[in-house]
C-alpha positions in Angstrom: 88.0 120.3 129.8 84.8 118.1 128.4 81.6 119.5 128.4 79.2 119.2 132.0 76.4 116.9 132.3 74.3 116.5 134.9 72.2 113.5 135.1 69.0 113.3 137.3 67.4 110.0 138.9 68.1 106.7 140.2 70.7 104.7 141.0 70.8 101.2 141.5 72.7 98.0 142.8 71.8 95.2 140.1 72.2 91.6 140.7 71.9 89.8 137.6 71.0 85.8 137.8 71.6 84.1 134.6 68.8 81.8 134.1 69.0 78.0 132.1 67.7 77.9 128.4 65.2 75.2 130.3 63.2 77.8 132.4 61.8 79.9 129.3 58.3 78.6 128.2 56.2 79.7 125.6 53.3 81.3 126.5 50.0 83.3 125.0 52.1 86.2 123.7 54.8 86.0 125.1 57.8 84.0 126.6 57.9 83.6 130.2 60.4 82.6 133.3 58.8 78.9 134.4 59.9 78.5 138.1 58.2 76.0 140.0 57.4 76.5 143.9 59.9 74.4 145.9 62.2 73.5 142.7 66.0 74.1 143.5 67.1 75.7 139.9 71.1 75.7 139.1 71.9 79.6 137.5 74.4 79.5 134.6 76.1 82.9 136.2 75.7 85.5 139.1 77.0 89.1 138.2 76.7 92.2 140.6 76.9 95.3 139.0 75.4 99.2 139.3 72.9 100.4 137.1 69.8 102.8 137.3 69.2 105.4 134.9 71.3 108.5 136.1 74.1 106.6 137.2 74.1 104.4 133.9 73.7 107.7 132.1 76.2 109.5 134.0 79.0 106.9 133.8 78.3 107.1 130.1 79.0 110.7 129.8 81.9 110.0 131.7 83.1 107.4 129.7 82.4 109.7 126.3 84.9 112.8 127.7 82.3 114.5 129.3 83.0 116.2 133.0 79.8 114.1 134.5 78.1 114.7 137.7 75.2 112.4 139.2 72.4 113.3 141.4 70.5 111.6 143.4 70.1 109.9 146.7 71.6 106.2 148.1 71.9 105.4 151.8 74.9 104.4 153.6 74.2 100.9 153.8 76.1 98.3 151.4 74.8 98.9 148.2 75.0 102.2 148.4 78.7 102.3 149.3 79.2 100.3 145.9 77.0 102.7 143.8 79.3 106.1 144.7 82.3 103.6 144.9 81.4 102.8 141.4 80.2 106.0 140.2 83.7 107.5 141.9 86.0 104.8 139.6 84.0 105.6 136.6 85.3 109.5 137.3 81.7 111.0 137.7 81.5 114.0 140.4 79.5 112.5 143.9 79.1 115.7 145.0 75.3 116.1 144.4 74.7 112.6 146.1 72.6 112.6 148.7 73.3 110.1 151.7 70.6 109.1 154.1 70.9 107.0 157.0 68.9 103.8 158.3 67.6 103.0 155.0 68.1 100.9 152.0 69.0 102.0 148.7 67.9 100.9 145.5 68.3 97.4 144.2 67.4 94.9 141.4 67.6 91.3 141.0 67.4 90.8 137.4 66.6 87.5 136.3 68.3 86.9 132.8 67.7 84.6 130.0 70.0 83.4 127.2 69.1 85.8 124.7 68.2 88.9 126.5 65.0 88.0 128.1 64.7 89.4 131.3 62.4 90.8 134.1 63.5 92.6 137.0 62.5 93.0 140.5 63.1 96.1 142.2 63.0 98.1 145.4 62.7 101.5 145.0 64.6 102.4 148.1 65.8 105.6 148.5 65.3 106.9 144.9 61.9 107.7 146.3 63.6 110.7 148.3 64.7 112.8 145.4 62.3 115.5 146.7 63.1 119.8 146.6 64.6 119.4 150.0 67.0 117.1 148.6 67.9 118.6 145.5 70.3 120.8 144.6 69.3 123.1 141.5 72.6 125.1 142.0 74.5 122.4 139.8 72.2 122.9 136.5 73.5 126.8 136.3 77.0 125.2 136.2 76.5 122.5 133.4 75.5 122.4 129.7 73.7 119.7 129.4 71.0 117.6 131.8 69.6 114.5 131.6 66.7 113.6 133.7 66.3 110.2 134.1 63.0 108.0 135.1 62.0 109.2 138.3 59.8 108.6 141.3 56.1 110.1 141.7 56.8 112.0 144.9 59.8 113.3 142.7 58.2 115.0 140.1 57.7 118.2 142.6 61.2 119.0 141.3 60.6 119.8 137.8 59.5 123.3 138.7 63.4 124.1 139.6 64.5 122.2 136.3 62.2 124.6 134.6 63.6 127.8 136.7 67.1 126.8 135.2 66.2 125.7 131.7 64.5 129.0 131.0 67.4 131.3 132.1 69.4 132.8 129.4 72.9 130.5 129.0 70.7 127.6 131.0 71.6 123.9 129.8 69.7 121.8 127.3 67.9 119.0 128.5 67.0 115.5 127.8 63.9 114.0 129.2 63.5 110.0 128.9 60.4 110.4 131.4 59.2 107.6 133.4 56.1 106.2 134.6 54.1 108.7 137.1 54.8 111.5 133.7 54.0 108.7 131.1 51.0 108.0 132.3 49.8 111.3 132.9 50.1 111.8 129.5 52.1 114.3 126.9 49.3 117.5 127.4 48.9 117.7 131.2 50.0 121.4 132.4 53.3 119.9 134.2 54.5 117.6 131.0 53.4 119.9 128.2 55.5 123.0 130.3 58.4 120.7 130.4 58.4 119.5 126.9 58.6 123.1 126.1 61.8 123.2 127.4 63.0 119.9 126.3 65.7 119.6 123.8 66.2 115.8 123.2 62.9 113.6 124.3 63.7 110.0 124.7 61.1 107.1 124.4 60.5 104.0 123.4 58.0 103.2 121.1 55.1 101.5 123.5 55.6 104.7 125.9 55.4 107.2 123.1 51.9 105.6 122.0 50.8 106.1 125.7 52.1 109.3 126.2 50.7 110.7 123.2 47.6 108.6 123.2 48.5 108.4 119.3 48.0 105.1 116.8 51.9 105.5 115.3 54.9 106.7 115.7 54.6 109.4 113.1 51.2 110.5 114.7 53.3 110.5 118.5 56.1 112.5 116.7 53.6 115.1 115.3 51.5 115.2 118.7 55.3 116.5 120.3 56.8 118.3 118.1 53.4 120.5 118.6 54.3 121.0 122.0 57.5 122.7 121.3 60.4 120.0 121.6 62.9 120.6 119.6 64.4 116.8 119.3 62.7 113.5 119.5 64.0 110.4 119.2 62.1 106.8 119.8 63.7 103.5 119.8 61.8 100.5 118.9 63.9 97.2 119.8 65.1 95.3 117.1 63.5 97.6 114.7 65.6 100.6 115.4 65.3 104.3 115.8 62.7 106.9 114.5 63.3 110.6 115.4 62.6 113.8 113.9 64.5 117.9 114.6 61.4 119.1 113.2 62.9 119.3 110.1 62.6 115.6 108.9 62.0 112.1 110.3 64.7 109.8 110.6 64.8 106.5 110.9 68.2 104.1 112.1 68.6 100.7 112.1 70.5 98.6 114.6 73.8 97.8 114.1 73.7 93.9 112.2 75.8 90.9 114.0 75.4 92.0 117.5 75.0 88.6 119.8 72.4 90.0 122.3 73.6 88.8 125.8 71.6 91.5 127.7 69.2 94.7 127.3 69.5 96.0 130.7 70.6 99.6 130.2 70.3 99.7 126.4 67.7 102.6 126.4 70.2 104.5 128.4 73.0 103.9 126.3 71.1 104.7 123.4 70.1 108.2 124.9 73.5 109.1 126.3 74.9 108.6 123.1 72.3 110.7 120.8 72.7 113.4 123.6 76.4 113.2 123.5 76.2 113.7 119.7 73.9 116.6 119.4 76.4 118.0 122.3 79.5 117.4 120.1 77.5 119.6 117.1 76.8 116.3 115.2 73.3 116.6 113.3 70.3 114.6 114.6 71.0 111.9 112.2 74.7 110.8 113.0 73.5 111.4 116.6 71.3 108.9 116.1 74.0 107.0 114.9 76.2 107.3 117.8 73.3 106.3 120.1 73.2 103.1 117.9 76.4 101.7 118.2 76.5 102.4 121.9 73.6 100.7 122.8 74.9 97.8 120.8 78.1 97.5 122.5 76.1 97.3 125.8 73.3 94.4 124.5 76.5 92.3 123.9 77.7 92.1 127.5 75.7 91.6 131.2 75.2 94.9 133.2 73.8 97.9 132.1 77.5 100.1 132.7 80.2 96.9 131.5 80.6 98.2 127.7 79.5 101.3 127.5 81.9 103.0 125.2 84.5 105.7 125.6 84.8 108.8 122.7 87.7 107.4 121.2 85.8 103.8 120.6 82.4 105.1 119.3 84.7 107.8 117.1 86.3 104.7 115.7 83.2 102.8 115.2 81.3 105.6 113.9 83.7 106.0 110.9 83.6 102.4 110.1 79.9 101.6 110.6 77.5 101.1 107.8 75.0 102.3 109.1 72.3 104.4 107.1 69.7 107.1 108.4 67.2 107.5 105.6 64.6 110.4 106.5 61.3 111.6 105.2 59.7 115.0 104.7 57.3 115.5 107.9 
């Protein structure tokens, strides 16, 4: 029997539209999507997949040997069907799903460029109604590990029963890739600073741990958290890899080399599942780091967020042959 994860948060039907090399301009500071009002624009490819940050997570626990469950909340209508039939063939436990009626779950269309670009418009549906009424903090007593996901505002009320279970004796660790509403609160606010105590892996990216920490650098963000008592951190940064610190030292990963970047959708999850999975297995903060790595570039080199996320076997195999190298520095 693997070990139990529980992964907390959204859930999403994804419909990826693969955009022409022609539509990308060059702007300010960036690159853009040009499309004209009333043009008629041919896509290069139309892909339906599932994505959202528990169910991505949670099919990649799956996928690594772990016994995964997902909670959260989709409605009987279509797309929801598709999520738990997906989450279902992907061998992740539904039972924690909540199904509402007369509503609309979660969707994206993600509009797609030839080398990754992307941006993504989104309904929040019924990931809004992950609320205490709807949650079941019985299943975090019966797992060793949670994950909580990005999730709504109006959801937040349910970090008080995450905390309940954390801070029992035998609770499960926890990883915390927090999203907006928590970002922009900031790292020192009496419900984020309480939850960080308790937080085992913390998972950002490098613009959201500036924000959250209200800090210059990386090193100064790191510093600012470790403060308030988490015990891992780890913050990608694109292209430019992966610093993290166990309080011990700071870390830093590069990405894996030769990867043909098709599509970042999901690669932040893949990257978190993976460190989590490693630090689960007993591997040390830096060949977690490693693991989260090569997982998150096997998923960049395919459309979907869920398509190549890899199984233990594969990122065992890839793990012995990689060259990667985590250098590290005294804090």
């Amino acid at each position: 029997m693997g070990k139990k994860t529980l992964s907390i948060g959204g859930a999403t039907y994804d419909l990826f539209v693969r955009l022409p090399s022609d539509v990308i301009h060059e702007c300010e500071n960036a690159e853009s999507f040009a499309l004209p009002l009333g043009a008629k624009i041919r896509i290069d490819q139309l892909i339906e997949t599932c994505g959202g940050g528990a169910s991505n997570t949670s099919v990649g626990f799956s996928r690594l040997g772990c016994d995964a469950y997902f909670e959260g909340i989709v409605s009987s209508d279509q797309w929801g069907e598709k999520i738990t039939e997906t989450l279902s063939k992907e061998g992740v436990d539904t039972s924690c799903v909540t199904i509402v009626e007369d509503e609309v779950s979660s969707f994206s269309i993600i509009l797609s460029g030839s080398s990754g670009e992307r941006v993504i418009l989104y309904e929040s549906g019924t990931n809004t109604h992950l609320l205490d009424a709807t949650f079941d903090k019985q299943k975090l007593s019966q797992v060793d590990w949670v994950y909580l996901n990005h999730i709504q505002e109006d959801s937040c009320e349910i970090e008080d029963d995450i905390m309940e279970m954390l801070a029992r004796s035998g609770g499960p660790k926890l990883s915390w890739n927090p999203g907006g509403c928590q970002l922009d609160k900031g790292c020192d606010t009496k419900s984020n600073s309480a939850l960080l105590k308790h937080t085992d892996l913390l998972l950002l990216n490098k613009e959201e741990a500036l924000s959250f920490t209200s800090t210059a650098n990386v090193e100064e963000a790191i510093t600012t958290l470790l403060a308030l008592g988490v015990a891992n951190i780890a913050i990608s940064d694109g292209p430019r890899g992966s610093t993290a610190s166990d309080r011990h030292k700071i870390y830093r990963c590069p990405v894996v080399s030769g990867i043909e970047i098709l599509d970042t959708t999901g690669a932040g999850d893949a990257f978190g599942t993976g460190v989590t999975w490693g630090l689960l297995s007993g591997l040390s903060l830096p060949d977690a780091l490693k693991t989260g790595t090569i997982n998150a570039a096997s998923v960049v080199g395919a459309i979907g967020a869920q398509t190549t996320l890899l199984t233990d076997i594969e990122i065992n195999a890839r793990l012995k042959t990689s060259d990667l190298t985590v250098t590290s520095d005294s804090l």
